[in-house]
N, C-alpha and C positions, 0 to 999 in steps of 0.2 A: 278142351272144346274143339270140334273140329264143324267145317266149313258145312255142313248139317246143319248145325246147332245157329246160323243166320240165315237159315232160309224158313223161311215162316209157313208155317198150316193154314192156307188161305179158308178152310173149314173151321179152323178154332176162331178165325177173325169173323167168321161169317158174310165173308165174300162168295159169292157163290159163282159157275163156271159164266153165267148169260153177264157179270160184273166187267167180266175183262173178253168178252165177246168169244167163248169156250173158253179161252186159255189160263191155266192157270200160277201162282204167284212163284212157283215151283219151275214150273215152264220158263216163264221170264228170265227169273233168274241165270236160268243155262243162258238162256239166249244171251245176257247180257256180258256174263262169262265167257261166252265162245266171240266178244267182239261182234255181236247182230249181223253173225254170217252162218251160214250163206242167208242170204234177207228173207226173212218173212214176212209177205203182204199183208197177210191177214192182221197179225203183229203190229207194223208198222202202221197200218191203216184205222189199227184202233185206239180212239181217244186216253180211256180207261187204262189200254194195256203203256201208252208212250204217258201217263201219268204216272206210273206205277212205275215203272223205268227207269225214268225222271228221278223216282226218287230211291230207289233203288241203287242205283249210281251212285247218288250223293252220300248214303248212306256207306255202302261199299270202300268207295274214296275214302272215308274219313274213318268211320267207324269197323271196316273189318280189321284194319293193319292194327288197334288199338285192341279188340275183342282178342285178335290171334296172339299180340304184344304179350298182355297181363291174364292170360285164360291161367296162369298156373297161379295167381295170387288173388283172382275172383271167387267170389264167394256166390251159393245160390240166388242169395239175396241182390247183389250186383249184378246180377247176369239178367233180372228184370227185365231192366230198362234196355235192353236189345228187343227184347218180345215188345214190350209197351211200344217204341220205334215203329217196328215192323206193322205190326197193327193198328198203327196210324195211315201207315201207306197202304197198308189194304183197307181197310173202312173209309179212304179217300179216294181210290179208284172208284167209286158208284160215283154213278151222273149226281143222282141223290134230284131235287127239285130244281126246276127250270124258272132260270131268272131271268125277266124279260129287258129291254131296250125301251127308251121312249124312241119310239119309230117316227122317222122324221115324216112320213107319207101314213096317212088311213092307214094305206093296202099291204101294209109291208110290217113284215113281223121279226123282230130281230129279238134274240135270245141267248143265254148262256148258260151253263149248266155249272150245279153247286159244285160237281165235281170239279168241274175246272176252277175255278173259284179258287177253289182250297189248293189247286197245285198253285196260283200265285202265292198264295201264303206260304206255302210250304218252300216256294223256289227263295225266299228270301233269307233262306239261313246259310246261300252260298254268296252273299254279301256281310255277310256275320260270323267271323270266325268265333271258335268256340263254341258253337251252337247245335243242337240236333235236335230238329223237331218230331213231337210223337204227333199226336190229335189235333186235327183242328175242328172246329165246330163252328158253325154259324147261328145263332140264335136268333129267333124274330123271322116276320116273316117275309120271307125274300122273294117273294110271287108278285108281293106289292110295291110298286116305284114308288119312294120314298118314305116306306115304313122303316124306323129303327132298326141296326140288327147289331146288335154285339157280336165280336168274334172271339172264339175263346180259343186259347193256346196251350199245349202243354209242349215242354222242352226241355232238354239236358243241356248240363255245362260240364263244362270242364275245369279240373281244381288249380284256382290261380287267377280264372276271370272275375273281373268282378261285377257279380251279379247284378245290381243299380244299373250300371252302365252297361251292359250286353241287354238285360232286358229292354231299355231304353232304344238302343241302336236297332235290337228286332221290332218293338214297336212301331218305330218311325219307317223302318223298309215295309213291312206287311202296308202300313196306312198309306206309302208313297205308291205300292205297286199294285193297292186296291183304286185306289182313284184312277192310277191311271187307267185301266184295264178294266172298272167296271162304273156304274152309276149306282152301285148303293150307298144309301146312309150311316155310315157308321157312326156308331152312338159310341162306341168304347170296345178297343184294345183288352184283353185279358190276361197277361201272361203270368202261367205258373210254372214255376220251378220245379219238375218233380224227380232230378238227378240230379247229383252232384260228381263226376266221376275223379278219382285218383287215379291221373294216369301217365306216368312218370315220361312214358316211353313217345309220347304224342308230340310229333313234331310240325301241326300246322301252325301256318301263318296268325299272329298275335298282332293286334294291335290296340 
């Protein structure tokens, strides 16, 4: 496997170029490779693209030195849950729908976008070791102040954690840094397990 094979087809995720404001998940990624030099305005200036970055990064960090580690003892099958990742962080750069504020004034309109939304969910699995988030999903509908909304999760672990207890620790971060950062109602937390990695050579922070 080579350094290729985790850069994702922002057309197979169905991200389109107006998603990440022209640029695309291919683009990024240099950029993030070359250390976000020399600075792109355009880049930096966009929501979607410093979502996708964001996670991109974390991804990187964690999960290239593992992918490059075990690529001679991965199977088609294991190598999955790199694409499923990937195309978590592209299907979460879109704004996707706008979640509004109770405005403390009539005239004043205060908002937030599903996409940002989801990079808080997403940023919490850098308070969770052993963890790498694919999808997130918000269900219900988020247009309306105080309508229900389920969030739904999917995520990889790593072989060793244990699953109860990591799933638990990401619940409680996503729910601590939804409240803080947004007003919706969450009705329930979702998390599914859809990896389990064997990965000998992995040497982050455990606790």
């Amino acid at each position: 496997m080579n350094d290729d094979d985790v850069t994702p087809d922002s057309r197979a995720f169905g991200l389109e170029p107006s998603d990440l404001d022209g640029h695309t998940i291919e683009e990024l990624t240099d950029y993030l490779e070359a250390g976000r030099q020399p600075a792109n305005r355009s880049i930096d200036e966009s929501p979607g693209c410093q979502l996708a970055l964001d996670a991109l990064e974390r991804l990187h960090g964690l999960g290239g030195e593992l992918i490059i580690a075990d690529a001679a003892a991965a199977s088609e099958v294991e190598e999955g849950w790199v694409d499923r990742i990937l195309s978590g962080i592209a299907m979460d750069a879109r704004a996707g729908r706008r979640i509004p504020f109770v405005a403390p004034e009539e005239d004043v309109d205060l908002a937030i976008t599903e996409g940002a939304v989801r990079g808080f969910i997403r940023s919490a699995e850098n308070a969770v070791p052993g963890v790498l988030l694919g999808r997130c999903r918000l269900e219900g509908d988020v247009t309306q102040p105080g309508s229900p909304i389920r969030i739904e999760i999917e995520a990889n672990v790593f072989h060793g954690e244990p699953i109860p207890r990591i799933a638990e620790r990401l619940r409680e971060e996503v729910d601590r840094r939804l409240r803080s950062h947004t007003e919706l109602t969450i009705a329930a937390i979702d998390i599914a397990i859809r990896d389990i990695q064997e990965v000998s050579s992995w040497t982050g922070e455990k606790s």
